[in-house]
Backbone bond lengths (Angstrom), bond angles and torsions (degrees), N, CA, C in turn:
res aa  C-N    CA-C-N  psi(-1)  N-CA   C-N-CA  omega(-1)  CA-C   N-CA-C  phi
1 X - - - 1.456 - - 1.524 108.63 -
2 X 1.126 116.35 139.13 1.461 121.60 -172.22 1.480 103.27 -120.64
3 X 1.033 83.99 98.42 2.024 97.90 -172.45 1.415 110.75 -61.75
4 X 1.446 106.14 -68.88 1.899 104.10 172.79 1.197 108.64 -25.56
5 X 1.290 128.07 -59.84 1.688 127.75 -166.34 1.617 110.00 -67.54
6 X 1.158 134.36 -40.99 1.329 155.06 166.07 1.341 103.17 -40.73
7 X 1.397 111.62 -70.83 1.677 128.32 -171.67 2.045 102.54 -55.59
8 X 1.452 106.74 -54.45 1.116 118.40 160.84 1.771 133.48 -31.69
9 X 1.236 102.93 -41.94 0.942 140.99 178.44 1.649 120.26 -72.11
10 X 1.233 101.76 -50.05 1.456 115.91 -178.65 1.946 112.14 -88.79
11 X 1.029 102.53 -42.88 1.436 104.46 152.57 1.629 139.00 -69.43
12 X 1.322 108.12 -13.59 1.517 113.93 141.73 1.363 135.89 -26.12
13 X 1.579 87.58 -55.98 1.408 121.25 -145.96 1.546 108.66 -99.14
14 X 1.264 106.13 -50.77 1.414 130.06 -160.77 1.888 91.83 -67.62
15 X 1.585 97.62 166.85 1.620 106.76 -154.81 1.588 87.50 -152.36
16 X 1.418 110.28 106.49 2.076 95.44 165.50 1.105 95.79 54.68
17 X 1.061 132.13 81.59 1.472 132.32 -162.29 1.418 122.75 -40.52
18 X 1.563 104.90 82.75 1.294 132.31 171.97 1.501 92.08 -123.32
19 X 2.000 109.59 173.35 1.081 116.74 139.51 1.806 116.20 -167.17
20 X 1.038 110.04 132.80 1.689 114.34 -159.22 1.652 102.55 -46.24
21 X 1.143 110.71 157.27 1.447 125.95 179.14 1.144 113.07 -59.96
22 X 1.558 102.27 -50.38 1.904 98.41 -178.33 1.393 94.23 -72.55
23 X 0.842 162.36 -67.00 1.373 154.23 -146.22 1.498 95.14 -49.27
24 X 1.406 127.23 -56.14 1.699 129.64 176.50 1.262 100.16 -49.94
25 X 1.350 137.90 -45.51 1.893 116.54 -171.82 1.569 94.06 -88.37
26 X 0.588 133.38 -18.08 2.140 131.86 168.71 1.595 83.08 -32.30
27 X 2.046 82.76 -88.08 1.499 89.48 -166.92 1.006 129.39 -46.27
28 X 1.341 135.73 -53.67 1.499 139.50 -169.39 1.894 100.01 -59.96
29 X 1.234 109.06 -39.29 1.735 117.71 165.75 1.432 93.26 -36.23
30 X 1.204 118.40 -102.58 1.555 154.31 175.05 1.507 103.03 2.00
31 X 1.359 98.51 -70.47 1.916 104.25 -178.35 1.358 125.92 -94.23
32 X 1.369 90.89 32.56 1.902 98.13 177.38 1.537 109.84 58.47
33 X 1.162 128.42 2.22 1.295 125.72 -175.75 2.103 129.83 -75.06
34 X 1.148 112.76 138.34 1.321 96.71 173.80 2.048 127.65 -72.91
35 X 1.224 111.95 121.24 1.397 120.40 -170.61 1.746 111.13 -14.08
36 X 1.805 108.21 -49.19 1.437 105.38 -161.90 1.635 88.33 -90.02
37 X 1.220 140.59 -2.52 1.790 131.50 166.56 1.706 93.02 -57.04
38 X 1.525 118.10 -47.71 1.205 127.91 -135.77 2.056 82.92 -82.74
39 X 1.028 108.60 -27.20 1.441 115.98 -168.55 1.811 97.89 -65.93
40 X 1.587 115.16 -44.05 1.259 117.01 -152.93 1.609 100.32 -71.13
41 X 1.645 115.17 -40.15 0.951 112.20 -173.66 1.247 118.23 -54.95
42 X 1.352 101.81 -73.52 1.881 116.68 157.92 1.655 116.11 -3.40
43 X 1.574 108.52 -59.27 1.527 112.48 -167.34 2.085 102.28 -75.48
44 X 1.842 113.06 -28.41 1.306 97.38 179.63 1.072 124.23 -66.95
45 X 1.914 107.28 -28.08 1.833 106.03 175.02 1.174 125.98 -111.03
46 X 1.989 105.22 48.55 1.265 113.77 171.79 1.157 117.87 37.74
47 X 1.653 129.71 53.13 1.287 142.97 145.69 1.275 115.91 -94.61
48 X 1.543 117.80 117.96 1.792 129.04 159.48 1.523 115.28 -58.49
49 X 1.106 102.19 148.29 1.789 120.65 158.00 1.127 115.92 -82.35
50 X 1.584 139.36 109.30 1.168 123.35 -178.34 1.810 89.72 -134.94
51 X 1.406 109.83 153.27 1.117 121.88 178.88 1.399 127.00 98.42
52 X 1.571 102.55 18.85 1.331 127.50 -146.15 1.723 104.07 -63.48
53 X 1.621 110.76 117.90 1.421 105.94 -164.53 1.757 101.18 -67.26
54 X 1.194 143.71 -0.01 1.141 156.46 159.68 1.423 127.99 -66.54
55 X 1.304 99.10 -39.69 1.959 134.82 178.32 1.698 116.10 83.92
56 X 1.373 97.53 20.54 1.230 111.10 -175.37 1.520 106.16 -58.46
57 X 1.588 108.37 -63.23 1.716 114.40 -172.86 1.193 92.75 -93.49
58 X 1.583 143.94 152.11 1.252 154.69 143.24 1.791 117.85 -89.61
């Protein structure tokens, strides 16, 4: 896993530090990664899930 690129990746994306759900399976798509890896990162740089195709996070 190539974190720089990941982290890179997620800050692209991310907004007010949110970032939509599908955008999280993109990425985790994208870098071969498993969804809850994609979670850990997310939770170290205090980025939310919002848009949650579930409606879990808003």
């Amino acid at each position: 896993m190539d974190r720089e690129k990941i982290e890179m990746a997620i800050k692209e994306k991310a907004k007010d530090g949110k970032i939509p759900c599908a955008i999280c399976f993109k990425i985790a798509d994208d870098f071969g990664i498993p969804k809850k890896e994609l979670t850990k990162v997310l939770n170290e740089m205090k980025i939310k899930i919002g848009q949650c195709q579930l409606g879990c996070f808003e």
